[in-house]
RODO-2510 file (C-alpha; in nm, 4 decimals, decimal comma):
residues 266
     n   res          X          Y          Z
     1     x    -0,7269     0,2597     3,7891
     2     x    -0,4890     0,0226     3,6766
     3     x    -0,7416    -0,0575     3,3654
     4     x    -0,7263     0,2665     3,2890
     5     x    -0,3233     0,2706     3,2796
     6     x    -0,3338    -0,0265     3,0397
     7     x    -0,5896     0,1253     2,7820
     8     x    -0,4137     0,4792     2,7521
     9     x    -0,0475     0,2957     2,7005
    10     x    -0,2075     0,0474     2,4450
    11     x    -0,3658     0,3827     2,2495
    12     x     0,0117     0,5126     2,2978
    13     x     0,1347     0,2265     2,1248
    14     x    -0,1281     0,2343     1,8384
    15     x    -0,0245     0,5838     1,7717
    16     x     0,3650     0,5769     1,7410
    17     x     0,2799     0,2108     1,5045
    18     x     0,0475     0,5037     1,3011
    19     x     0,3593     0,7465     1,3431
    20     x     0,5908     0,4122     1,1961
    21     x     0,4020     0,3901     0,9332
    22     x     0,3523     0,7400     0,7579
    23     x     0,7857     0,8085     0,8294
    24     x     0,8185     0,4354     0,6705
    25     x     0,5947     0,5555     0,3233
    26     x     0,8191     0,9040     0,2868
    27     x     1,1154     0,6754     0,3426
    28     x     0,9797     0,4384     0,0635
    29     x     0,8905     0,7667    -0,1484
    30     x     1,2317     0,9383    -0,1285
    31     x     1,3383     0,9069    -0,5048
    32     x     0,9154     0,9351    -0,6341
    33     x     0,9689     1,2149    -0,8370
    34     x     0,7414     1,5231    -0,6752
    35     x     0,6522     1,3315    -0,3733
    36     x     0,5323     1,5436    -0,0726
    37     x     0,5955     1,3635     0,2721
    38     x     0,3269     1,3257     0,5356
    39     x     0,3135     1,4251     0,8701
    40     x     0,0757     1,2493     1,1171
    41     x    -0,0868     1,4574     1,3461
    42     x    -0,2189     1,3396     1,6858
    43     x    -0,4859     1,4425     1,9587
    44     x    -0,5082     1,4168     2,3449
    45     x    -0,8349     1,1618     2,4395
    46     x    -1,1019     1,3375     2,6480
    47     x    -0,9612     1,3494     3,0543
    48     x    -1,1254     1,2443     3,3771
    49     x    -1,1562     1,3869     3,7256
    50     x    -1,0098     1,2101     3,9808
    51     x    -1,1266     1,2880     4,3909
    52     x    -0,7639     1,2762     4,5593
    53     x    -0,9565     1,4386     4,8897
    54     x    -0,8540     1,1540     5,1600
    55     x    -1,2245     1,2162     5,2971
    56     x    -1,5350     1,2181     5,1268
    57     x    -1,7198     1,4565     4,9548
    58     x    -1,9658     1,3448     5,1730
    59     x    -1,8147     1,4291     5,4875
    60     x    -2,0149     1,6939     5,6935
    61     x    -1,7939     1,9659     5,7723
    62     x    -1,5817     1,8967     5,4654
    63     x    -1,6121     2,1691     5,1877
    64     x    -1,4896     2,0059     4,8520
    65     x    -1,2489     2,2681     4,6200
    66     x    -1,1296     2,2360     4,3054
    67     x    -0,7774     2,1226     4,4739
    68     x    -0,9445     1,7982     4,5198
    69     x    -0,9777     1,6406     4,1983
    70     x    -0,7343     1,5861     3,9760
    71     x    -0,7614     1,5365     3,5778
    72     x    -0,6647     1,1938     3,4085
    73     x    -0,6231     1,1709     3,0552
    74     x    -0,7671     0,8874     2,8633
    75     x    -0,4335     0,8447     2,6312
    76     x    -0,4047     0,9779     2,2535
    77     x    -0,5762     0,9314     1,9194
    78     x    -0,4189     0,9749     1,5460
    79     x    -0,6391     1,2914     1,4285
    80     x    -0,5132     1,3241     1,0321
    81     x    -0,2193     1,2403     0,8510
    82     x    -0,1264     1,6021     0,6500
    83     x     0,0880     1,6500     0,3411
    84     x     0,3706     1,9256     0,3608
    85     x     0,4062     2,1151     0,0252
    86     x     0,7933     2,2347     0,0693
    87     x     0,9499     2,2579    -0,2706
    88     x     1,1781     1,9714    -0,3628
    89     x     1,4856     2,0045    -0,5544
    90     x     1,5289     2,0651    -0,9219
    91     x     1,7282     1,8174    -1,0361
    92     x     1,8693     1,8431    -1,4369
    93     x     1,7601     1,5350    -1,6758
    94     x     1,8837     1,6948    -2,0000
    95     x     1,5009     1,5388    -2,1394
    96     x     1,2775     1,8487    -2,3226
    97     x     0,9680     1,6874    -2,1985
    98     x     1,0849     1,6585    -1,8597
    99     x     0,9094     1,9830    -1,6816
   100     x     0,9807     2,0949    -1,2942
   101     x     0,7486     2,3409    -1,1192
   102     x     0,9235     2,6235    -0,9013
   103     x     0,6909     2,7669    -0,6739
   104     x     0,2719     2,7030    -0,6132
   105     x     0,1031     2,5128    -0,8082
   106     x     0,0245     2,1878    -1,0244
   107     x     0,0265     2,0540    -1,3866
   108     x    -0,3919     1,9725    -1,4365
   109     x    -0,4196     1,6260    -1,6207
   110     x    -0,7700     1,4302    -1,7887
   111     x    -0,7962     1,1045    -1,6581
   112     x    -0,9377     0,8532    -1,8870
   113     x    -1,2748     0,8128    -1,6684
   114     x    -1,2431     1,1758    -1,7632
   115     x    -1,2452     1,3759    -1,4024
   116     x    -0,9642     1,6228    -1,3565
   117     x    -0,6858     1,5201    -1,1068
   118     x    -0,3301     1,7685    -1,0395
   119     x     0,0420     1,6585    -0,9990
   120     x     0,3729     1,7994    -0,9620
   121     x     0,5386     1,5046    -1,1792
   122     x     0,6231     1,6747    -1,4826
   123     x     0,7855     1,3472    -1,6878
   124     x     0,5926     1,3637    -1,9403
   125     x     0,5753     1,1788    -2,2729
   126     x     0,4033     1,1797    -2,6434
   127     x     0,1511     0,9620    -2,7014
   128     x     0,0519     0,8144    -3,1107
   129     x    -0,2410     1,0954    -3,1274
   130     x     0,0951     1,3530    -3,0267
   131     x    -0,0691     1,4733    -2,7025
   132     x     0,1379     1,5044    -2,3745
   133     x     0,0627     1,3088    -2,1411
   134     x     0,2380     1,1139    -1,7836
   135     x     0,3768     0,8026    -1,7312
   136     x     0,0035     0,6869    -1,6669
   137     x    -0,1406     0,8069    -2,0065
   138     x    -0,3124     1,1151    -1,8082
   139     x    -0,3353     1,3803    -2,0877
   140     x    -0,2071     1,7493    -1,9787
   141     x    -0,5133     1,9729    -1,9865
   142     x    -0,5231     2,2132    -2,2099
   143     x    -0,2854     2,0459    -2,4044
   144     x    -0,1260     2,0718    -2,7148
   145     x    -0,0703     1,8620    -3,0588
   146     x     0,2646     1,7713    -3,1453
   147     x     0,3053     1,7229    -3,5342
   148     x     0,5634     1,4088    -3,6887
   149     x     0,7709     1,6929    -3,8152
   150     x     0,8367     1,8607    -3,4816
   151     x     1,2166     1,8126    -3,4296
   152     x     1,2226     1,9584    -3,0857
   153     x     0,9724     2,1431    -2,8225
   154     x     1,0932     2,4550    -2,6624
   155     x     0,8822     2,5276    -2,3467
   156     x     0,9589     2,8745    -2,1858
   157     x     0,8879     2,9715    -1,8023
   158     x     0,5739     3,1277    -1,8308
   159     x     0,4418     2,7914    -2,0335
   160     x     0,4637     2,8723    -2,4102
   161     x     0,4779     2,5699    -2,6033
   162     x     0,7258     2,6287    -2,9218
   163     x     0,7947     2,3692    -3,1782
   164     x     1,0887     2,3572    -3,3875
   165     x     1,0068     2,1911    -3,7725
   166     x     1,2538     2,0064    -3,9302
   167     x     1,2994     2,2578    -4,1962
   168     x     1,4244     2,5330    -3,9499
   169     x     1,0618     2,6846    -3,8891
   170     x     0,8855     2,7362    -3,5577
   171     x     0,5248     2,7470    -3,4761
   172     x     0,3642     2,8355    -3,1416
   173     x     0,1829     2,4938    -3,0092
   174     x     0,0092     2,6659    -2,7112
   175     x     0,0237     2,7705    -2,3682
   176     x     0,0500     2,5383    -2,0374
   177     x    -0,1426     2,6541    -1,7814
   178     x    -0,1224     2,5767    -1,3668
   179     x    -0,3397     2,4783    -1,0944
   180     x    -0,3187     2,6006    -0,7499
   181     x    -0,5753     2,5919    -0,4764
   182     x    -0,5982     2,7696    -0,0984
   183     x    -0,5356     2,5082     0,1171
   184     x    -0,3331     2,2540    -0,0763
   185     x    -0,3109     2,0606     0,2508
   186     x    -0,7007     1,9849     0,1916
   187     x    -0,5890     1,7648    -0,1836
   188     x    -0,6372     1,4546    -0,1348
   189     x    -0,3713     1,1306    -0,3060
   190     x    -0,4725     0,9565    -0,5195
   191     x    -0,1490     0,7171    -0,6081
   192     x     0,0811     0,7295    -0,8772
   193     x     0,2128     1,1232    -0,8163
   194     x    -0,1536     1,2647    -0,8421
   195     x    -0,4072     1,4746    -0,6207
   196     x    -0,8003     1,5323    -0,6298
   197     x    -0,9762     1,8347    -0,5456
   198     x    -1,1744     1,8294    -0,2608
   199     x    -1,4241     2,0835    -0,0271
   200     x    -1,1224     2,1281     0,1814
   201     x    -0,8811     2,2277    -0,0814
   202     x    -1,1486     2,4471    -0,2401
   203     x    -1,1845     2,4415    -0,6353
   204     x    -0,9088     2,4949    -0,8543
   205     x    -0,7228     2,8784    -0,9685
   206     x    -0,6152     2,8625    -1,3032
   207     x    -0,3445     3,0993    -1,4053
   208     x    -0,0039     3,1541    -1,6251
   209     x     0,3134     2,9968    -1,4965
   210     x     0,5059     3,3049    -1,3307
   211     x     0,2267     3,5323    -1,2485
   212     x    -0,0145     3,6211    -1,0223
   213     x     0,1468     3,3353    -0,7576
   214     x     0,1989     3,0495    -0,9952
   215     x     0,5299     2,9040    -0,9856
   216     x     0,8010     2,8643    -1,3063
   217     x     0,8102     2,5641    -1,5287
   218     x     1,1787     2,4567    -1,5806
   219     x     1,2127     2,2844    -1,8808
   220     x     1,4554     1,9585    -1,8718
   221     x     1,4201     1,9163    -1,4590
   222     x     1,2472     1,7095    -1,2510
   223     x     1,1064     1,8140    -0,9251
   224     x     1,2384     1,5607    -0,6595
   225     x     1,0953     1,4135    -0,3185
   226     x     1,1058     1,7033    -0,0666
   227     x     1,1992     1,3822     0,2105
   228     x     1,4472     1,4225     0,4237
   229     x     1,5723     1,1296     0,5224
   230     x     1,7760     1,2414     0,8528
   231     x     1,4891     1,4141     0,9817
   232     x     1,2867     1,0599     0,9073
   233     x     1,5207     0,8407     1,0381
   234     x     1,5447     1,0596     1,3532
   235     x     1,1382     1,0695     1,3593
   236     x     1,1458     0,6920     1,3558
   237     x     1,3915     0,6951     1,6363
   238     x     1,1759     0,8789     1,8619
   239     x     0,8670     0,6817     1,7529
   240     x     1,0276     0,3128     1,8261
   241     x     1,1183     0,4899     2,1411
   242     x     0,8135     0,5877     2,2961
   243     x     0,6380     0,2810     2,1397
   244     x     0,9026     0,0791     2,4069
   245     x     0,8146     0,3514     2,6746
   246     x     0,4478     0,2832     2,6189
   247     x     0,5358    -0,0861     2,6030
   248     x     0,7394    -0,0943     2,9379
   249     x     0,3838     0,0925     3,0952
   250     x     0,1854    -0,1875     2,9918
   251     x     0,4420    -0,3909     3,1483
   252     x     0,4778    -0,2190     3,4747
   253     x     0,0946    -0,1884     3,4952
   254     x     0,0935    -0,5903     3,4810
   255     x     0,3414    -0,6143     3,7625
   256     x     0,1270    -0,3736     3,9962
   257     x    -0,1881    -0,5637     3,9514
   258     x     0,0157    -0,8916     4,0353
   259     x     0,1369    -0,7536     4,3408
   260     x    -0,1802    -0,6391     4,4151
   261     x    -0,3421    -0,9964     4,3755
   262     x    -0,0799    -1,1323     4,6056
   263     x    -0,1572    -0,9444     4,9131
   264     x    -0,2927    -1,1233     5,1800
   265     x    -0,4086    -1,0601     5,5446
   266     x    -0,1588    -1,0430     5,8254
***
């Protein structure tokens, strides 16, 4: 029994170091521009039934009930760590190429072993070939050319791309188009601010910025973390505290199977 005790605080204690770990990377991630925090999600082992009848089963006489046994849990297990997709703040950056997404969806970007991959990190810059494109060099798909005598890029809520010449003219570069999927908590991360599709997510909706669910592109924002960091520091609380509850078990467990040993005969 006392086995038993030991094994379901030590999967305790694996847990809440788990639980440590996903508040201490949304901590780490609270100025990564875009950044959705994780939540880790947890699930009860399989339980045991205990006889607590004083007398046997096998007693004649004795009819055994349900009453009698008792269930015993086996401790917990981490199930999945999940993203949550709240919308961050807009936060101003005065930069033209600087885009922020209010509302579903994601900016769709090429990566250069050429598989599709979606973010909400809208810094983006202009390559030599005059292509946007992230901090990464992951070009935004479908994209746009940029000309050496563009003197600024106008990019309007629905996505329109409008470039202003240098001789007062303006010519229409294109359209930006978003990404959104059914289950966004089925993406999976990749790293540096981007997600992959996956049978969970299902496949990609294309659509206009504004319409039919898509979210707004704010030109000259950037989307921040959507951390909290008093509801993570009070999640770590409670984690270092039941990891020393869990801890003290182990520790009380220990001092019952010492006493135990101890006894002796009268």
């Amino acid at each position: 029994m006392s086995t038993r005790a030991l094994r379901t605080a030590a999967s305790g204690m694996y847990a809440q170091q788990i639980n440590i770990e996903v508040v201490s990377n949304n901590i780490a991630n609270i100025n990564t521009t875009g950044f959705k925090k994780n939540k880790a999600d947890f699930q009860d082992l399989m339980y045991q039934e205990v006889n607590i009848n004083p007398l046997s089963s096998a007693t004649p006489g004795v009819e055994e009930t349900s009453t009698a046994k008792i269930q015993i849990g086996n401790g917990v297990k981490p199930a999945s760590s999940s993203k949550i997709f709240a919308q961050g703040d807009i936060t101003p950056t005065q930069n033209q190429l600087d885009l922020a997404i209010q509302g579903e969806g994601f900016f769709q970007v090429k990566k250069s072993d050429g598989t599709f991959a979606y973010t909400r990190d809208g810094s983006f810059k202009i390559n030599a070939e005059g292509k946007l494109v992230t901090t990464n060099g992951n070009v935004l798909e479908p994209g746009f050319i940029v000309n050496s005598d563009v003197q600024s890029i106008e990019i309007g809520k629905d996505g329109t791309v409008v470039a202003r010449e240098v001789g007062g003219g303006s010519t229409t570069l294109g359209n930006i188009e978003m990404a959104r999927f059914m289950n966004n908590g089925g993406l999976i991360a990749l790293g540096d601010n981007l997600y992959g599709e996956t049978t969970a997510s299902g496949a990609p909706i294309l659509g206009t910025p504004g319409e039919q669910g898509f979210g707004e592109i704010h030109q000259g924002f950037l989307e921040a973390s959507n951390v909290d960091i008093v509801e993570e520091m009070i999640a770590m609380i409670a984690a270092q505290r039941a990891y020393e509850i869990n801890s003290k078990t182990v520790k009380t467990v220990e001092e019952m199977m010492t006493m135990a040993n101890n006894l002796k005969r009268a």
